[in-house]
C-alpha positions in Angstrom: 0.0 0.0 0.0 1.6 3.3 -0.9 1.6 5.3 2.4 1.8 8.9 -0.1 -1.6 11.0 0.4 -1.7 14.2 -1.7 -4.8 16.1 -0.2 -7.0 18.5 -1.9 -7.5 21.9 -0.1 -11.0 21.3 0.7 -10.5 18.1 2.0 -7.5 18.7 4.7 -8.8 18.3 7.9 -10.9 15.5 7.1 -8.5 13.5 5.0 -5.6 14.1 8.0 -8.2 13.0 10.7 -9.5 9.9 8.9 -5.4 8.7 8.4 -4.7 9.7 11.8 -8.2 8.0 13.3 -6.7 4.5 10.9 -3.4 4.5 12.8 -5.1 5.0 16.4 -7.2 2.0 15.6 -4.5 0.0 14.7 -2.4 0.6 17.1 -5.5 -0.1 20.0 -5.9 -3.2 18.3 -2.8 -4.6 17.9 -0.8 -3.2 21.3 3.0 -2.3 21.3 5.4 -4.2 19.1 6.9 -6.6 20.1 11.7 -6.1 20.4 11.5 -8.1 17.4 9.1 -6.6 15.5 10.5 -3.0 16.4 14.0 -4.0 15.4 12.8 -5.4 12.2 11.0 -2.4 11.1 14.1 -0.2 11.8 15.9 -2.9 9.8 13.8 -2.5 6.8 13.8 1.5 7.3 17.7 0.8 7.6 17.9 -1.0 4.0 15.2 1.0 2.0 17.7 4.3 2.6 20.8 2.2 1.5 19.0 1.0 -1.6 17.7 4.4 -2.1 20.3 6.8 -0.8 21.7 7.6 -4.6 18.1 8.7 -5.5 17.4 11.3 -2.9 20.8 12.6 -3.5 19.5 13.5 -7.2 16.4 14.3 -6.1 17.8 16.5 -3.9 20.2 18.3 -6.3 17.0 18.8 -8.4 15.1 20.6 -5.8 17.7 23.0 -4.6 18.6 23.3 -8.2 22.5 22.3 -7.3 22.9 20.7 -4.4 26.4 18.1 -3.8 25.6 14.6 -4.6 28.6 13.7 -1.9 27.5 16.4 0.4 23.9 14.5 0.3 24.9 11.4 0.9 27.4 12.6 3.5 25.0 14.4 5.5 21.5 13.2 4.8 22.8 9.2 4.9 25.5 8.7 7.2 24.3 10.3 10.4 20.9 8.2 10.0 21.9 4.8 9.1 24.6 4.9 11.6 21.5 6.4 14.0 19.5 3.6 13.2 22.0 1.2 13.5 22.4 2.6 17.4 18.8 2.3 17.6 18.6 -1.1 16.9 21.3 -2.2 19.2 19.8 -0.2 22.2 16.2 -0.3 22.3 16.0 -3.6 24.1 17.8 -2.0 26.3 15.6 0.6 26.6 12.9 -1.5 26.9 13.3 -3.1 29.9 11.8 -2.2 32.9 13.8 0.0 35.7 13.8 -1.2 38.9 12.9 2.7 41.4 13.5 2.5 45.1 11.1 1.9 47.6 10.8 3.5 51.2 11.8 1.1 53.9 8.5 1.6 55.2 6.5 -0.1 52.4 8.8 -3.1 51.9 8.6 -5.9 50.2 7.1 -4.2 48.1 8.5 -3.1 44.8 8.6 -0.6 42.1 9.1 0.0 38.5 9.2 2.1 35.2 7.9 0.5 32.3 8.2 2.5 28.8 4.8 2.4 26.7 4.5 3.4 23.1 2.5 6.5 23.2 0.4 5.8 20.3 0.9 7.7 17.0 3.7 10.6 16.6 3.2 13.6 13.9 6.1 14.5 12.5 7.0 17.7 10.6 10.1 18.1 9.0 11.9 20.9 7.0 13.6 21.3 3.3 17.1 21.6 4.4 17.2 17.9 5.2 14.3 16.6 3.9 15.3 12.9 4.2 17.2 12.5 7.7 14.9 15.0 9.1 12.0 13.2 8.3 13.5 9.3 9.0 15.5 10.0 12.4 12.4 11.0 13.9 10.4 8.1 12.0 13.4 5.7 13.5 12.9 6.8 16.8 9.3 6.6 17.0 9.1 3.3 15.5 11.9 2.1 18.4 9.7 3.6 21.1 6.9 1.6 19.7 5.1 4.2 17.7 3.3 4.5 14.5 3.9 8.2 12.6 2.2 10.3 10.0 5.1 12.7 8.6 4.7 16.0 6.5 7.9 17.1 4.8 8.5 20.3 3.3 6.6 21.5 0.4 9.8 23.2 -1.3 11.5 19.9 -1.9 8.9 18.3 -3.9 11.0 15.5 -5.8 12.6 14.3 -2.2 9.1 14.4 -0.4 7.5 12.0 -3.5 10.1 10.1 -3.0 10.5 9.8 0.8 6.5 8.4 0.6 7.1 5.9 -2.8 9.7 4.2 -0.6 8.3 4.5 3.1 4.9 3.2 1.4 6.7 0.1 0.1 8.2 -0.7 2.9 5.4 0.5 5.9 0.9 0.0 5.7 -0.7 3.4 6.0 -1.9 2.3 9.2 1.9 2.5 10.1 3.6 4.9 8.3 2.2 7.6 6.3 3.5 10.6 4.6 1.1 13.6 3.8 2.4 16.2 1.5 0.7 19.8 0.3 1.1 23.7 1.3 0.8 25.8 4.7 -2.7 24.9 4.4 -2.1 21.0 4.9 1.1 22.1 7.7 -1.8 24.3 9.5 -4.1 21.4 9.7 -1.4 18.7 10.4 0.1 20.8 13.4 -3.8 20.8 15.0 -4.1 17.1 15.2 -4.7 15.5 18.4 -1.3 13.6 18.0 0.0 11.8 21.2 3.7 13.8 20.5 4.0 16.0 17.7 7.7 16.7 16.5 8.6 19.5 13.9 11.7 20.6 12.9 12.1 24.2 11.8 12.2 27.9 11.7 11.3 30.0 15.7 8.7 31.6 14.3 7.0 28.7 12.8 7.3 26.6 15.8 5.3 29.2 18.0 2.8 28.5 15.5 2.9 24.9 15.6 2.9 24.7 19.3 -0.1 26.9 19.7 -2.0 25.0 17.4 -0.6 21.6 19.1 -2.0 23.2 22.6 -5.6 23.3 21.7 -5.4 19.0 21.7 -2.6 19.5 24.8 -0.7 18.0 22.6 3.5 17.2 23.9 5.8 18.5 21.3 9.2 18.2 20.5 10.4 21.2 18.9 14.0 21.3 16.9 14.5 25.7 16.1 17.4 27.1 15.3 18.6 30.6 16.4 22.2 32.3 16.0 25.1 29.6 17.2 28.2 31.3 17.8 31.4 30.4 17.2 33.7 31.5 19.7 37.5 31.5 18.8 39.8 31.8 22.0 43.2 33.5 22.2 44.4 30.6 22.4 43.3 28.8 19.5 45.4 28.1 16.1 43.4 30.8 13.6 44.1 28.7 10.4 42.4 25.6 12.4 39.3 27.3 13.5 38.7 29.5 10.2 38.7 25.6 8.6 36.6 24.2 10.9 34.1 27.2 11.1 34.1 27.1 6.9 33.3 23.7 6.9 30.4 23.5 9.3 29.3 27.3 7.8 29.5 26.2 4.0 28.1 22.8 4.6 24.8 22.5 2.3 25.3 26.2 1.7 25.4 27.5 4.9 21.5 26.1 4.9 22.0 23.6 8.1 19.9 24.7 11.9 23.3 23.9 13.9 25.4 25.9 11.6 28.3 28.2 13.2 25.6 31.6 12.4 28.3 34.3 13.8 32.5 34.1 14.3 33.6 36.0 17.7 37.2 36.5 17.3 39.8 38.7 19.1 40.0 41.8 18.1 43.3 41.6 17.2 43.0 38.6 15.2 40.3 39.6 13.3 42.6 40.1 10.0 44.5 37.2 10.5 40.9 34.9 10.6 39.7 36.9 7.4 42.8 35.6 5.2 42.5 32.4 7.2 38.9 31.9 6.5 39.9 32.9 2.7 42.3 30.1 2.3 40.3 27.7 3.9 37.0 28.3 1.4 39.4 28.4 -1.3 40.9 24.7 -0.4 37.5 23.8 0.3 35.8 24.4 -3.1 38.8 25.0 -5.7 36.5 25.7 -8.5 34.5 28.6 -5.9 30.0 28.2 -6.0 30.6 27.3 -9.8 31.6 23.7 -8.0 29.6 21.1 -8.1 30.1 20.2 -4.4 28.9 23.7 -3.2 25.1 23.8 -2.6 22.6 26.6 -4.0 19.8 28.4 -2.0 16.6 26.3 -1.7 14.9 28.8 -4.0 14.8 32.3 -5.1 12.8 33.7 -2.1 15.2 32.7 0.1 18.3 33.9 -2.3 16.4 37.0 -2.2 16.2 37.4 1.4 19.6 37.2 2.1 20.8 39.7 -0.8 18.5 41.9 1.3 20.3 41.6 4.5 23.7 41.5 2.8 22.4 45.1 0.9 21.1 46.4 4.2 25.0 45.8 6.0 26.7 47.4 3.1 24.0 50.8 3.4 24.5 50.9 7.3 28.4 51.0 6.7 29.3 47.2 6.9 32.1 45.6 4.8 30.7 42.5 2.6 33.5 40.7 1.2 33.0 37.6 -1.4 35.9 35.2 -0.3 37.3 32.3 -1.8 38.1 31.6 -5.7 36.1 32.9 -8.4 32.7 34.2 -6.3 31.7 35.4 -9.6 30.9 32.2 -10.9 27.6 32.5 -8.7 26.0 34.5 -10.7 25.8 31.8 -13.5 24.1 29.1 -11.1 20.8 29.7 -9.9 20.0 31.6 -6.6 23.6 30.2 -5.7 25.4 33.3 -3.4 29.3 32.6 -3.0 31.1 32.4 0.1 30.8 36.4 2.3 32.2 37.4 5.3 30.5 40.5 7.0 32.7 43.3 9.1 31.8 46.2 11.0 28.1 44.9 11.4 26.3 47.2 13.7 23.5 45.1 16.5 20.7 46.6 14.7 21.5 45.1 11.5 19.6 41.8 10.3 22.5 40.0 9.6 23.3 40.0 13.5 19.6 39.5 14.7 18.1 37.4 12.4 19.3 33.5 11.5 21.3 33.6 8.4 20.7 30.0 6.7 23.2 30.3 4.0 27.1 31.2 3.3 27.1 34.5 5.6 29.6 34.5 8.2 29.2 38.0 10.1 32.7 38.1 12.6 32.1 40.4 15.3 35.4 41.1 16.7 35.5 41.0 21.5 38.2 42.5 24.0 38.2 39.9 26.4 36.1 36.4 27.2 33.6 37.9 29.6 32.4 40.4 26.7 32.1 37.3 24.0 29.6 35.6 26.6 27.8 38.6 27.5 27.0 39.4 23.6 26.1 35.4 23.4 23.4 35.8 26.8 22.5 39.2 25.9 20.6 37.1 22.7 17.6 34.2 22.3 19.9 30.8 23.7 21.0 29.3 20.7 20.8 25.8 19.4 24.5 25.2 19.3 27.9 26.7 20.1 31.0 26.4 19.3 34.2 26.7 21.5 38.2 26.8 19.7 40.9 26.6 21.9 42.6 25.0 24.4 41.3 23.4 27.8 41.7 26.8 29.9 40.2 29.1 32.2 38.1 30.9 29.1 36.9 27.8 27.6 36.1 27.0 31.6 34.0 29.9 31.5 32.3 30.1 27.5 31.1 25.8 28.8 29.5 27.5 32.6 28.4 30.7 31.6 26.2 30.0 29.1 23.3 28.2 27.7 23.1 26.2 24.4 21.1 23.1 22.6 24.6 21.2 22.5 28.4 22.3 22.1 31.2 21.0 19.8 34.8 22.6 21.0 37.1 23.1 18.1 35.1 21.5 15.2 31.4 22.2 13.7 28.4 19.9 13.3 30.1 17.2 14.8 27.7 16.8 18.0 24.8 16.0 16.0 26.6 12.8 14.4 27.6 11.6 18.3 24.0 9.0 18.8 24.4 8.6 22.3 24.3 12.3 23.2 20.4 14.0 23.1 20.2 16.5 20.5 17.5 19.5 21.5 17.5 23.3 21.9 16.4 25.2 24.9 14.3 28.5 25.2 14.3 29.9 21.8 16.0 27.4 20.0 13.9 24.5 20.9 12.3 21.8 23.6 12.7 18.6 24.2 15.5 16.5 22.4 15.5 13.1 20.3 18.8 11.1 19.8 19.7 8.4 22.4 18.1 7.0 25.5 16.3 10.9 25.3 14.6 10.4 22.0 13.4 7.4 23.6 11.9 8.3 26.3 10.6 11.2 24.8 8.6 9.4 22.6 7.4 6.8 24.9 5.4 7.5 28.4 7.0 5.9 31.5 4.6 4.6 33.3 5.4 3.7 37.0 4.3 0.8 38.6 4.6 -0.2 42.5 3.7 -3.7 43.3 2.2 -4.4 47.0 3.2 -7.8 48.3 1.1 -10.2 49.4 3.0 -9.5 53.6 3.0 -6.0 53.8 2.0 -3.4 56.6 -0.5 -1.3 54.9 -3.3 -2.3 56.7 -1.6 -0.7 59.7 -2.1 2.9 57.9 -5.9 2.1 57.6 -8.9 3.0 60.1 -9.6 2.4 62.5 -6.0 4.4 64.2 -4.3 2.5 67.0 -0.6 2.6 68.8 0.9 1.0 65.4 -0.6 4.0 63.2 0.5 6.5 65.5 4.0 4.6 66.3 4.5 4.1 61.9 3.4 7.6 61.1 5.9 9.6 63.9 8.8 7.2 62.4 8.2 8.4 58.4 7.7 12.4 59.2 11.0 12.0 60.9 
């Protein structure tokens, strides 16, 4: 059964709530799923995106209108079959139930934790990553026992056909399915009475999905974004952070959540990191945004959108500066921008207030540790940061001081690959967190259980009140 539903305006809500009312059935009739049967599932998931992994990568590069094949099947494949491989070897683990302590006082009897699928999971997942967006959540709800109804993003609209030709071969409706349309369709997914609803996106969008998602007190998970720093200590080699923080920045053209959004470099090193950052996109991408490994804007509106900030810096007084070889050759590719670095951006300026989302690097130049943090609190907590340097007293304090989704110290990205470490934001950035034992648990409810043995001293508790009552409750308010 193919699980792909293309719904007509008129029909949203009722199309959505008849899928939705399918899965609940099923999933009251037929219980959890059994280790087995969960393992299998993310073994077939597992295979499908091996088999199919060269597809989405063109399908990909045909929606962003040049995105890297390699770049694709680095960063869409890897982190998710090697997720779903963690997932597999885990969730029995997981499973099991956790023995809680009981008060001496109401021995022998015992309690527990026992982790129940919650039901059926909506997930909503964006255009930057279309496909391990969409199938890390899928992998973690099906481990935690769950059947899901995903909506990817209307602007990728090979990858999303795709994503539901192969997730309907493999999965029933009743399991699996994928809904795809416009706002309208996102607007009436995000309303659902879901048991967790997880979307992956823009702040602003998320308010919106979580308001809607409140009506039906419906949990969410919500992955945002924000502005993630990039601190570079005095301390740190200037060559080896300007290549780290043009790898993770340039990475599917700058269009990633947990990409490095701003550099904050010593004041005194701020040339140096310019020429460094220069060599380091030049090594990079040889042939400059003409190469076929550097990745154009998702579409024109967004292209737009940053020409506008990059226009607005240059009026206020800002220095834009095109780095790396030939930037030129962006103008022949569509809404492709090259590589830019930003100086002398003023606070008031959008491209220091709003999230960037392509290959923009603003560097904001600080006297001493203690002002770097205060700019970083003084703004909406981020989704990640980035520390470079060594294991010192200013590292000590960028790790205490302030408040992040997750933290890699002198690289970029890598804490999203690292399965055993929760990934989330907090405040602005995001709540709650999948990955690991926490995506999990997030998508499961742990239900605890106490157990009365058949010798016990309840009764002495009861009515009518005697010596023992008296004697047992002095002892417990001790």
């Amino acid at each position: 059964m193919n699980a792909h539903v293309i719904i007509p305006a008129d029909a949203v809500t009722t199309n959505l709530s008849d899928i939705l009312a399918r899965q609940r059935a099923a999933f009251l009739r037929d219980g959890a799923p059994t280790l087995a049967s969960r393992k299998a599932d993310l073994l077939k998931l597992k295979n499908a995106v091996r088999t199919r992994l060269p597809e989405f990568a063109k399908a990909l590069d045909a929606d962003f209108e040049g995105r890297s094949v390699s770049e694709s099947t680095i960063l869409e494949g890897v982190p998710l079959v090697q997720g779903i491989n963690y997932l597999r070897r885990n969730v029995g683990r997981w499973m099991r139930p956790e023995k809680r302590h009981v008060g001496l006082h109401f021995l022998p009897g015992s309690a527990r934790v026992v982790y129940q699928p919650l039901g059926v999971v909506g997930i909503m997942s964006p255009w930057n990553f279309t496909v391990g967006l969409s199938l890390m959540p899928l992998a973690t709800a099906i481990a935690a026992g769950n059947r899901a109804m995903i909506k990817p993003s209307e602007f990728t609209p090979a990858t999303s056909a795709l994503l539901a030709t192969m997730l309907g071969e493999i999965f029933p409706e009743e399991q699996v399915a994928v809904v795809t349309g416009g706002p309208e369709v996102g607007a009436a997914f995000s309303a659902l009475p879901f048991d967790h609803l997880v979307f992956t996106g823009s702040t602003p969008v998320g308010k919106a999905v979580m308001k809607a998602a409140s009506a039906n007190l419906v949990p969410v998970t919500l992955e945002l974004g924000g502005k993630s720093p990039a601190v570079v200590g005095n301390d740190s080699s200037i060559e080896s952070a300007a290549a780290s923080i043009a790898a993770g920045k340039l990475a599917n053209g700058g269009q990633i959540c947990v990409a490095p959004d701003y550099a904050l470099v010593p004041e005194n090193e701020v040339e140096a990191f310019v020429a460094a950052y220069d060599k380091a996109v030049r090594a990079l991408y040889p042939e400059g945004p003409a190469s076929g490994d550097f990745t154009s804007i998702i579409n024109g509106r967004h292209y737009a959108r940053l020409r506008t900030l990059l226009d607005e810096a240059r009026a206020g007084g800002a220095k834009v500066i095109e780095v790396g070889n030939n930037p030129e050759a962006a103008r022949s590719r569509p809404h492709t921008l090259a590589p830019t670095v930003v100086l002398g951006a003023t606070d008031g300026m959008g491209v220091l207030t709003e999230e960037l989302f392509g290959p923009v690097l603003p560097i904001v130049p600080y006297r001493d540790i203690d002002e770097a943090i205060a700019r970083i609190n003084a703004a909406p907590r981020p989704l990640a940061l980035y520390y470079f340097g060594g294991n010192g007293e200013d590292r000590r304090k960028v790790l205490e001081r302030t408040t992040s989704g997750n933290v890699t110290i002198n690289d970029t990205l890598l804490h999203y690959a690292q399965e055993d470490l929760p990934f989330g934001g907090v405040g602005a950035s995001g709540m709650g967190a999948y990955h690991g034992v926490e995506g999990f648990k997030s998508l499961s409810h742990a239900k605890g259980i106490f157990e009365q043995s058949r010798w016990n001293f309840s009764a002495a508790l009861r009515p009518p009140f005697g010596w023992i009552s008296n004697f047992v409750a002095q002892y417990v308010t001790r």
